[in-house]
C-alpha positions in Angstrom: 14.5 43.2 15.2 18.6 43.8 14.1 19.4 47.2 14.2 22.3 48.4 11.7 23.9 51.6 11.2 24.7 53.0 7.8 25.8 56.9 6.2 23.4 59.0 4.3 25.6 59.3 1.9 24.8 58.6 -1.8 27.3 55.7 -2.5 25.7 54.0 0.3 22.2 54.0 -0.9 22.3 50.8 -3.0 23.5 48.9 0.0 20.2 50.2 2.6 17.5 50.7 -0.1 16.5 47.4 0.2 16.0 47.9 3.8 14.2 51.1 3.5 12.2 50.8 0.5 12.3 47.2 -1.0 11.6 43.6 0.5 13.5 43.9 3.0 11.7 46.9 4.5 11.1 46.4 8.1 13.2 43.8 8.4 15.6 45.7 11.2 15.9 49.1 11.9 18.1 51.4 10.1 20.1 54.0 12.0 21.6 57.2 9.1 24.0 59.4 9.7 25.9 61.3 7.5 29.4 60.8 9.1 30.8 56.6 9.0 32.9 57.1 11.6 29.5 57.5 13.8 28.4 54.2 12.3 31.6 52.9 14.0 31.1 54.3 16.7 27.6 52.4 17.2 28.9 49.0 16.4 32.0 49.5 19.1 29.7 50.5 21.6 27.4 47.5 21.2 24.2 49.8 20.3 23.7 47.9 16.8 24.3 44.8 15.1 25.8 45.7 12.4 27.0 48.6 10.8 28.5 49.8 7.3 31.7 51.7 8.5 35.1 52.7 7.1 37.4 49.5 6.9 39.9 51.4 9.6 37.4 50.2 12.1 38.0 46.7 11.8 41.5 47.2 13.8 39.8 49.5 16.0 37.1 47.2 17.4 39.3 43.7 17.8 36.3 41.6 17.9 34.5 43.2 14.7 34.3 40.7 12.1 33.5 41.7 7.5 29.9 40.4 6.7 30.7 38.9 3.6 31.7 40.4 -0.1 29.7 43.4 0.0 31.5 46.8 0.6 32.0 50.7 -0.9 34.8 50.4 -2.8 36.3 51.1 -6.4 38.4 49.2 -9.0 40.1 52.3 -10.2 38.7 55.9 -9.2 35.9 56.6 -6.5 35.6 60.4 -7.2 33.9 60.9 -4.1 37.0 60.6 -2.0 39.5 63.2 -3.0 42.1 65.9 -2.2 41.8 69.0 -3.0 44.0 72.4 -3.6 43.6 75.3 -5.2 46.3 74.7 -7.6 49.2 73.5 -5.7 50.7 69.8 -6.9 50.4 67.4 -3.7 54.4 67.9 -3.3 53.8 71.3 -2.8 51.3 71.0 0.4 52.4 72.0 4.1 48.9 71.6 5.5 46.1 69.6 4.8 42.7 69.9 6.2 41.5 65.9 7.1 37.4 65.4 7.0 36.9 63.7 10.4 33.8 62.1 8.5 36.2 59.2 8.0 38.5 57.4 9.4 39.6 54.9 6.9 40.0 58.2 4.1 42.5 60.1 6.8 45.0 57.1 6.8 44.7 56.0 3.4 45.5 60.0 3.6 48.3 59.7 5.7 49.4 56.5 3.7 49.5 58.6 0.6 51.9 61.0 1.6 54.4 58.9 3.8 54.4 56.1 1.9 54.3 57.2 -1.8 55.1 60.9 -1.9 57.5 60.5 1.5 56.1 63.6 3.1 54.8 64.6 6.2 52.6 67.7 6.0 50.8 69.0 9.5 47.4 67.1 9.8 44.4 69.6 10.9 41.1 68.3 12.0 38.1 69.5 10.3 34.4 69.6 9.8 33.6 68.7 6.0 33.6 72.8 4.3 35.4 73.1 1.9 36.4 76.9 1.6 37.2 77.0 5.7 39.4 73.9 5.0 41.5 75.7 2.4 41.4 79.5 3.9 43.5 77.5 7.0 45.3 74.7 4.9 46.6 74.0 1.5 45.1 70.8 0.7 41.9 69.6 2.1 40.3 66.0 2.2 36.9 65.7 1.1 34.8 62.6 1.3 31.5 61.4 0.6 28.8 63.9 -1.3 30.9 67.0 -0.2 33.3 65.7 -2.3 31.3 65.0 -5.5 29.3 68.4 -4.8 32.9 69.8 -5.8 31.8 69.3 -9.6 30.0 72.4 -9.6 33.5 74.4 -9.7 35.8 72.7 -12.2 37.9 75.6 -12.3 38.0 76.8 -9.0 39.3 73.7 -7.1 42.2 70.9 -8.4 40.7 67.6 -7.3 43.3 64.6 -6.8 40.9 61.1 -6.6 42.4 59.1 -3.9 41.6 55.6 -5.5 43.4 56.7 -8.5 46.2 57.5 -6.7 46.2 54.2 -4.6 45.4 52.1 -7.8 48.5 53.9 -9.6 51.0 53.3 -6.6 49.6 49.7 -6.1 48.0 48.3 -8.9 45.0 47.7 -6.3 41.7 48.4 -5.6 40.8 49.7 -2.8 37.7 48.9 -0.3 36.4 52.0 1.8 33.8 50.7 3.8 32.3 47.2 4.7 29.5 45.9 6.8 30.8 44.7 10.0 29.4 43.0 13.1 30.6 41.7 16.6 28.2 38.6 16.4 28.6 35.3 15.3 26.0 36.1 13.0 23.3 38.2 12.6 20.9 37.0 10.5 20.6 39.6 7.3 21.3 38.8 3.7 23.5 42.0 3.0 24.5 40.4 -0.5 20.3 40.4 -1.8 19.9 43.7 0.1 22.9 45.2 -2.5 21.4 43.1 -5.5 17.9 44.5 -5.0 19.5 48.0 -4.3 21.5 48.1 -7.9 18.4 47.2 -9.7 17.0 50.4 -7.9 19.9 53.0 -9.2 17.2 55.3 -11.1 15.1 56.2 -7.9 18.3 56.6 -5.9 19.7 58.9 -8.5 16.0 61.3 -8.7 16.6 61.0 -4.6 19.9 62.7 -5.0 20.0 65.0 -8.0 18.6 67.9 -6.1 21.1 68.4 -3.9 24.3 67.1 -6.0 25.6 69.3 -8.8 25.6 66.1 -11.0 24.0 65.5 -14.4 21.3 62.5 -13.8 23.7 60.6 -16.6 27.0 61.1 -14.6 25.5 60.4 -11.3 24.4 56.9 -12.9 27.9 56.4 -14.2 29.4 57.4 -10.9 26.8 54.7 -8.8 27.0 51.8 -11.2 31.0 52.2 -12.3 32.5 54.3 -10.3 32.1 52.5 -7.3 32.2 48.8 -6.7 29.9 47.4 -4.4 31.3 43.7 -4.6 35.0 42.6 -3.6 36.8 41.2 -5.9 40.2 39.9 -6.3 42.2 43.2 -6.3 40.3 45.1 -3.7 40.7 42.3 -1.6 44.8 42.5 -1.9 44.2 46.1 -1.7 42.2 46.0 2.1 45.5 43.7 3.0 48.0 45.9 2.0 46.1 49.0 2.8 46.1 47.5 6.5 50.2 46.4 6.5 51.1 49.7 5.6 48.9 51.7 7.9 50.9 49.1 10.6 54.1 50.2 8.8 53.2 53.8 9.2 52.4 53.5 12.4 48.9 54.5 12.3 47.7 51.1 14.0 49.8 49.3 16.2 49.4 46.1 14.8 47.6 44.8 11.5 44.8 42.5 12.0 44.0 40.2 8.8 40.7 40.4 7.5 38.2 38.0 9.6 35.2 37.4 8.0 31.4 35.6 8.8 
């Protein structure tokens, strides 16, 4: 049986309910965390077959290879990936607090402010809490459904979406996460897993609600528009760029185009 490695995150459900619920259910065995970057960590080490993991991982593990068209990504905001201050514009940050959930989010961090804002705050690794990120640091990054649960304070936080802010620098999409193997094949139809997933939004959502300060109706908006589970033409350009400028900004030595299966 194939194991694969996924987050427990919400934005991921769509891709593994197939595999937990649906017809694909005992199919392989399904390894949740709520951190990506542990997902990576699995596929490097050879301890699954596949994993979902942030797209920064691709240039990590040199023999990974992108299962197909499926992926976490969005067209023009992902709201579930953001900055965060307490009132400050991103210009005025010294400090920012980066969520170690995620790899690819810190670059496209680090991206951000040396490549569009041409700044270079003080990076401070941090568990995902957002209060003890901004008692230390002026700007915190939040991923995932820390981030989302930050709808429960409208006034008490200023958000900054970092798809919006890549989309408005770019004109891209951007791609987060992706499945990725080290095999020649492995066997899984990711692409039906996803479809039967989408069809599935309403359970997900009644899975959810109770511990994310969403309405039922924006949480549906947020799964179904929000973010894109499919690749298409921009986010594809985006994933290229987003890679030649993390080489550019020296945050990878050297950018790896995309190598699919």
């Amino acid at each position: 049986m194939n194991r694969i490695s996924a987050s427990s995150y919400s934005n991921t459900a769509p891709l593994i309910w197939s595999f937990l619920f649906g017809s694909l259910h005992g199919s392989a065995e399904v390894i949740l965390d709520n951190a990506p970057s542990r997902s990576a960590g699995l596929l490097a080490e050879g301890r699954v077959d596949a994993a979902l993991v942030p797209v920064i991982a691709f240039q990590a593990i040199t023999d990974a290879r992108l299962i197909g068209n499926v992926c976490v990504g969005a067209k023009e905001k992902v709201r579930s990936v953001c900055l965060v201050t307490r009132g400050e514009d991103l210009e005025e940050v010294k400090t920012v607090a980066l969520d170690v959930s995620s790899k690819t989010s810190v670059a496209l961090t680090k991206v951000i402010f040396r490549e569009f804002l041409s700044r270079e705050p003080v990076w401070v690794d941090f568990e995902p809490s957002v209060d003890d990120m901004l008692d230390n640091c002026g700007c915190a990054l939040l991923i995932g459904d820390p981030a989302l649960s930050l709808a429960e304070h409208p006034s008490k936080y200023r958000t900054f979406d970092l798809a919006e802010i890549w989309k408005r620098n770019t004109g891209l999409g951007f791609v987060f996460a992706m499945w990725m193997t080290r095999k020649d094949s492995c066997g899984i139809d990711f692409g039906a897993a996803r479809d039967e997933g989408l069809t599935h939004l309403e359970d997900i959502v009644s899975n959810y609600l109770k511990d994310i300060p969403l309405s039922r109706e924006a949480f549906l908006e947020y799964l179904s528009k929000d973010i894109s589970y499919s690749v298409d033409e921009s986010m594809a350009e985006g994933l290229k760029l987003y890679f030649e400028l993390c080489e550019k900004n020296k945050i990878i030595e050297s950018a790896r185009a995309p190598e699919f299966i």
